[in-house]
N, C-alpha and C positions, 0 to 999 in steps of 0.2 A: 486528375487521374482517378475520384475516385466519385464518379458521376457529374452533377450537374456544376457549374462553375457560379458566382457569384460577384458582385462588387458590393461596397460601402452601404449604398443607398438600398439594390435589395435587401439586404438586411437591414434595413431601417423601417421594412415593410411590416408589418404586423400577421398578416395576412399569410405570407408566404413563413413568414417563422413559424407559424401555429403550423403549418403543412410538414413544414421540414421535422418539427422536434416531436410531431404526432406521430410521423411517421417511423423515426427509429425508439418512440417509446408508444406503442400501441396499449398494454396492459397496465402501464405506471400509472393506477391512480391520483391525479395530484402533482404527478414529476409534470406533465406538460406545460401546463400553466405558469408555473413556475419559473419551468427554465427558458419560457418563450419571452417571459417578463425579462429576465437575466439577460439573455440576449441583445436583446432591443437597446437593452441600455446599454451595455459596451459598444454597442454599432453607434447608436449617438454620441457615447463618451468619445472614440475614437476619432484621430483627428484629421486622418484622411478625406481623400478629395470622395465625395458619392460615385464616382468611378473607376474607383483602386478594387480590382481584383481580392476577396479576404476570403477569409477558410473560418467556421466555427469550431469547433472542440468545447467536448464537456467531456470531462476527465475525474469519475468518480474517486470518492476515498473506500477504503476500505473495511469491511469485516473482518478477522480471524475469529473463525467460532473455534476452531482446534488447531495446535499445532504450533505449541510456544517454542522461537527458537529453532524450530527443525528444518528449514529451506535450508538453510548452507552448510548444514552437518552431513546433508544427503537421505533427507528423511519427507515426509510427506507433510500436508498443512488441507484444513478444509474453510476455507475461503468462501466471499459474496464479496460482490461491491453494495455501496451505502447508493441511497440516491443523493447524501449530499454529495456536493462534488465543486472541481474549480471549473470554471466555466473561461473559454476565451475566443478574442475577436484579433485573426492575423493576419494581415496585411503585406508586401512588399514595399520595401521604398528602396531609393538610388544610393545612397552612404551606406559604407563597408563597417556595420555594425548592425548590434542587436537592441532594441528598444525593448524594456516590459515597464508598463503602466498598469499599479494596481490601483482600480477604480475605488475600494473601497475604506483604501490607507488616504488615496489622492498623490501618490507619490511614485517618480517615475527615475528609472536608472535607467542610463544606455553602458552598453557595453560594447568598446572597440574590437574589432574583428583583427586588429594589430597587437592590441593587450587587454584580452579577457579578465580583468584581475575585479575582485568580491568590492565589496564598497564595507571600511571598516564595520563601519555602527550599524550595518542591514545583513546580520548575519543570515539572511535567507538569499542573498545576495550569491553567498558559496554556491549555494546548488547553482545557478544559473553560471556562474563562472567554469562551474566545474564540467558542465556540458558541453559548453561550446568551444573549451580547450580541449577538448576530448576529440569533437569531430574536426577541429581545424587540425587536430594533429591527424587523424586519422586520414582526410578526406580532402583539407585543402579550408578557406573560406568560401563561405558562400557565396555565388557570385552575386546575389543581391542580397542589401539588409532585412531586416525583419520586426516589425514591429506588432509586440502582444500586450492587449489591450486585458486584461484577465480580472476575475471577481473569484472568490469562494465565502459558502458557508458551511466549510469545516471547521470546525474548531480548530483555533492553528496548537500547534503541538499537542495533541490528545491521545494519539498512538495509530487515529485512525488514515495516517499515512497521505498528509497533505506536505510532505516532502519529498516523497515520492511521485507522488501528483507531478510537482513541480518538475521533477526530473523528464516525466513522462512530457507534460506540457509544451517544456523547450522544446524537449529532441524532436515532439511532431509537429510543433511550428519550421524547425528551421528542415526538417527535412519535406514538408508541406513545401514551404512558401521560398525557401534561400535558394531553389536551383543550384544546388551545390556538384558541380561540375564532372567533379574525379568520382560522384558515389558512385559505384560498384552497380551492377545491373541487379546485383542480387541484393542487394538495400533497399533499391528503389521500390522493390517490392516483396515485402515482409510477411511471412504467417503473423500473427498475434503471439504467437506462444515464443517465437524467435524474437520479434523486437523486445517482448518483455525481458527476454533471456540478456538482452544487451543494454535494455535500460537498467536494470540490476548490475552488469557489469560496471556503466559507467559510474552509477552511486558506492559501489562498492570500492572499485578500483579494481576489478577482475579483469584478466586478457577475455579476451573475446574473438572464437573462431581466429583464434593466429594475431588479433590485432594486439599489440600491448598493453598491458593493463598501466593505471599510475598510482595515487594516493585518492584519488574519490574526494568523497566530503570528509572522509575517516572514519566512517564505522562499516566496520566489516561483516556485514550482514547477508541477504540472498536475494533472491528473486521472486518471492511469495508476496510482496508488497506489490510486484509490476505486473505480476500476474493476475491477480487478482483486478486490479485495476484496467486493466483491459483485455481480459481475455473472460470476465465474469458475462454470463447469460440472468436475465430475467427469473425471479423467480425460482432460483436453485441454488446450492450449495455444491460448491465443485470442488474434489480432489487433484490434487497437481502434486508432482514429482519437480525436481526442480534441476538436473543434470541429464541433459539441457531442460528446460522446460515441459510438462509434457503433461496433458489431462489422463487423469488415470478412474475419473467416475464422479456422476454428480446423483443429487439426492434432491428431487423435486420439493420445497419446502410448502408444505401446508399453508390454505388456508384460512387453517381457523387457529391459526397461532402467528405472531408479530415477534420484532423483535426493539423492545425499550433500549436505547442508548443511554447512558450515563457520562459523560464528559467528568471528570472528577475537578477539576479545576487545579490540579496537580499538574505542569509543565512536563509532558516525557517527550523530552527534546535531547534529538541524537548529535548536536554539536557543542564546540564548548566544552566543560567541566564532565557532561552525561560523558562523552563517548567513550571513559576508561570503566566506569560502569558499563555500557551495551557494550561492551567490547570486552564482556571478560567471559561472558558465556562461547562468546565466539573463541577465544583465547584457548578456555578449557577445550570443547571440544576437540581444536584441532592438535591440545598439547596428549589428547588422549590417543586417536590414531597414531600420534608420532611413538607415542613411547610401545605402542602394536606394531609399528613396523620397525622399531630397533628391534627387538622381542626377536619378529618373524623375518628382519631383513626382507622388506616389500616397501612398496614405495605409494601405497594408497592414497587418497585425496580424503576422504571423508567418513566418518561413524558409518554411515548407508554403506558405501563399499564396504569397510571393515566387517559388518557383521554379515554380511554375504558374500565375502569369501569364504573358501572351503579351508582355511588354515581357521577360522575364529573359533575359542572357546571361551563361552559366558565366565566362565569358572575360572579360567587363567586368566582370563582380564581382571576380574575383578581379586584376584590374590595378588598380581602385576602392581593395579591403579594399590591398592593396601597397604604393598608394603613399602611406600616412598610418603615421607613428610609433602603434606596436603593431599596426598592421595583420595581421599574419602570425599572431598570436594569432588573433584576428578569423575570419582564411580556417581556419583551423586547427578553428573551432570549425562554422562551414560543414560544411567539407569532412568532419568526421565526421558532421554530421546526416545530410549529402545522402547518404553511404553507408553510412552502418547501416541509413536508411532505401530504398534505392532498390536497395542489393546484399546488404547484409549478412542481414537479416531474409528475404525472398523467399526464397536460397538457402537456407538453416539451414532455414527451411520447407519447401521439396521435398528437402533430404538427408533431412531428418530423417523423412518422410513416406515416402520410400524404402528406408529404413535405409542409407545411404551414410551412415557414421559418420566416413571419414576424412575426406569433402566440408565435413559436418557440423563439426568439430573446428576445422578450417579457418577457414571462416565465423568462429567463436568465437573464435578464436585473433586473428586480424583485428579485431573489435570491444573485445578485451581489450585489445591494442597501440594502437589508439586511444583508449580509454579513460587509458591512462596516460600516451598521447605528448600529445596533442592536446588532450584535458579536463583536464588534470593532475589527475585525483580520486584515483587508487591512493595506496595507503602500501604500506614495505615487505611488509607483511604480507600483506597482498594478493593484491600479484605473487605472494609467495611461494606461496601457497597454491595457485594457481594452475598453477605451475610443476610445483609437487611434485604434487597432482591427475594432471596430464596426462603425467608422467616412472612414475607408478603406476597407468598405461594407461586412465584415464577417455576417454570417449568425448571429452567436451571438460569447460569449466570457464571459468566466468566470476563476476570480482566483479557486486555487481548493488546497486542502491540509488542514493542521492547520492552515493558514495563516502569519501573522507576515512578509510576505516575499516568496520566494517560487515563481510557474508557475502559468502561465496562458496560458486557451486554448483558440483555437479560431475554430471555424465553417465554412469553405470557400468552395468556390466550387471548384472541384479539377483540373479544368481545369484551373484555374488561380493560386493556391497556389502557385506555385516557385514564381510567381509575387507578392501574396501578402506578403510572407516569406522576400521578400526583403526591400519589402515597408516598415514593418514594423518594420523591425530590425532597416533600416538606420531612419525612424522618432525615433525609442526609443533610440537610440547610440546618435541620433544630442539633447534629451533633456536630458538622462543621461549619461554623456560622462564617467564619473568617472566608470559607471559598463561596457564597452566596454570589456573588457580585462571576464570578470567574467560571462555575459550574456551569454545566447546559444540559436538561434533559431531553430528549425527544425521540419520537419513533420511527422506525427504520423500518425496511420491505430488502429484503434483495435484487438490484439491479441490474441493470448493461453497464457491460463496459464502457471504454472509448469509445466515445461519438467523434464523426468527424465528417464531413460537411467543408466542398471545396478546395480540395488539396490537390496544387498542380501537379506537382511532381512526387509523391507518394501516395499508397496505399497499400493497405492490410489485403 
């Protein structure tokens, strides 16, 4: 459905992969090669006939340069995709199940289309279970299996949202390749900005346009991960709204500026033990509209709503959130949305559209200090990273994810990054020696989103 068709052995061509990944990445420095290389090999890896019909996908991770926490509050976020990204090769086959083979573990799970359930000891496992009971509830099973052959070099758990990837992954394998019978005419074919809105629901456990929501993987997060990841353009920073999904403005990025990753070697991982951690900013906010609509008798959904209605007072909210034991947590968790979202993000958008980089700095340095005063999400490492960034003259630097651990970026000018990529690796290894082995430094552009290449029955 979404141009040219494919089988095994095309893709085993060299020739036609350079055509194909040239062609949805014309400006990407560096991204083709790479990911023509990436390709190639899961088409080999995979263990179909050279005449199985397959689909490619490359399924970037993510940036937040702005915008900690605010997708599910009802607030705004300014996003890029990374050009790392997971890359995959999917095929159909005859048995009523779902195949994913990760090429670079060498380790392969199926999963019955009769019982979806996670495999204990592969806790990434969840997310793939958690999808495909999602649409067999929704939709039926697919009437054919599905097998993904998949590679990434994201760092797994970083914050730069290779769980969501995965989310993303499945759902456009099996709505790609499973000919899933009962989908709706209006699934089969998606804006970008709608399937993000429903791949966030299925992570989340959110209803969706009427369908019922369940328990997710369990952290109750938003859609600025799905978004960003396939609804990102080349070369820009995009604003997005997130009820429903919606682009609200992007900011062409310079340049003659880059942007350094930092991997901290710090685990921020939303299952397990984290998710009562990433699950309490979510907790707060939505404990704040509630105790605004006992107040005002209204029945709001989200901080975003709440301060745009014509009942809100800054002033009685924050006397309200005061005078209750923990309150001041509460206002604390407020009072960062309303101005990441309302000063923080706007400003950073016109510095940075201007090249006012001290403005710019600022802005970041402000939503950094929030981040760790008021969300309490930073770990040492973090800050650190951050500190050292911006004392080794980055333009600015912020952690970015759910926190607890996870990347940080940094803003340099791109004629110095190898230098400063170096600086700052060897200062963060000489203060934390222990994450050496675990760290990853390296440099990032803003990307495309979703690629996709071969999908019989769906398209964007």
């Amino acid at each position: 459905m979404n141009g040219q068709s494919f089988t095994l052995g095309d893709l085993r061509d060299p020739a036609l992969i350079r055509e194909l990944v040239g062609r949805e990445f014309p400006d990407q420095i560096g991204v083709p090669s790479q990911l023509c290389d990436r390709f190639r090999k899961l088409a080999i890896a995979h263990p179909g006939h050279h005449s199985r019909p397959a689909m490619l996908l490359n399924v970037p991770g993510r940036i937040e340069v702005l915008g900690k926490h605010t997708d599910y509050a009802g607030g705004v976020s300014l996003t890029c995709a990374s050009q790392m990204s997971m890359t995959s090769v999917v095929t159909a086959h005859a048995l009523p199940s779902l195949i994913v083979f990760d090429e670079a573990r060498g380790t392969q799970v199926e999963f019955q289309y009769a019982h979806p359930e996670m495999v204990t000891d592969q806790p990434w496992t969840s997310y793939v279970a958690t999808v495909l009971r999602r649409f067999i509830r929704h939709f039926g099973a697919p009437d054919l299996g599905v097998s993904v052959v998949l590679s990434s070099n994201l760092p797994s758990a970083s914050g730069m949202s290779s769980s969501s990837g995965l989310i993303v992954t499945i759902s456009l394998a099996l709505l790609g390749m499973g000919n899933i019978l009962a989908l709706p005419k209006h699934f089969s074919r998606m804006s970008r900005e709608r399937f993000s809105g429903f791949a966030g629901a299925i992570e989340s456990g959110a209803d969706f346009e009427g369908l019922l929501g369940d328990e997710g993987v369990g952290t109750k997060g938003g859609s600025e991960d799905h978004a960003a990841i396939v609804c990102s353009t080349p070369n820009s920073l995009n604003l997005y709204s997130y009820f429903p999904v919606s682009q609200l403005g992007t900011v062409r990025f310079p340049d003659s500026v880059s942007f350094v990753v930092a991997s901290s070697g710090v685990k921020a991982r939303k299952t397990g033990e984290a998710k009562e951690a990433y699950n309490l900013a979510s907790w707060r906010a939505k404990q704040v509209v509630s105790l605004w609509n006992e107040k005002e008798e209204l029945s709001l959904q989200t901080m975003g709503d709440m301060v745009e209605h014509e009942s809100f007072s800054r002033d009685q909210l924050r006397d309200l959130l005061l005078s209750i034991l923990g309150g001041g947590d509460l206002w604390n968790r407020f009072a960062q949305f309303e101005r990441e979202c309302s000063v923080i993000i706007p400003g950073a958008m016109d510095a940075l559209q201007n090249g006012q980089w001290a403005s710019f700095g600022s802005y970041v340095d402000e939503s950094q200090k929030m981040a760790d005063q008021w969300l309490g999400n930073q770990v040492p490492e973090t800050n650190d990273l951050v500190s050292m960034a911006r004392n080794l003259g980055a333009h600015g630097a912020s952690a970015f994810g759910a926190g607890f651990g996870g990347a940080v970026w940094a803003l340099v000018d791109t004629e110095r990054a190898d230098q400063f990529l170096t600086e700052w690796t060897n200062e963060y290894e000489s203060r934390y020696p222990s994450r050496r082995t675990s760290a990853r430094f390296f440099r990032d552009q803003p990307s495309a989103g979703v690629t996709m290449q071969g999908s019989k029955y769906f398209s964007f």
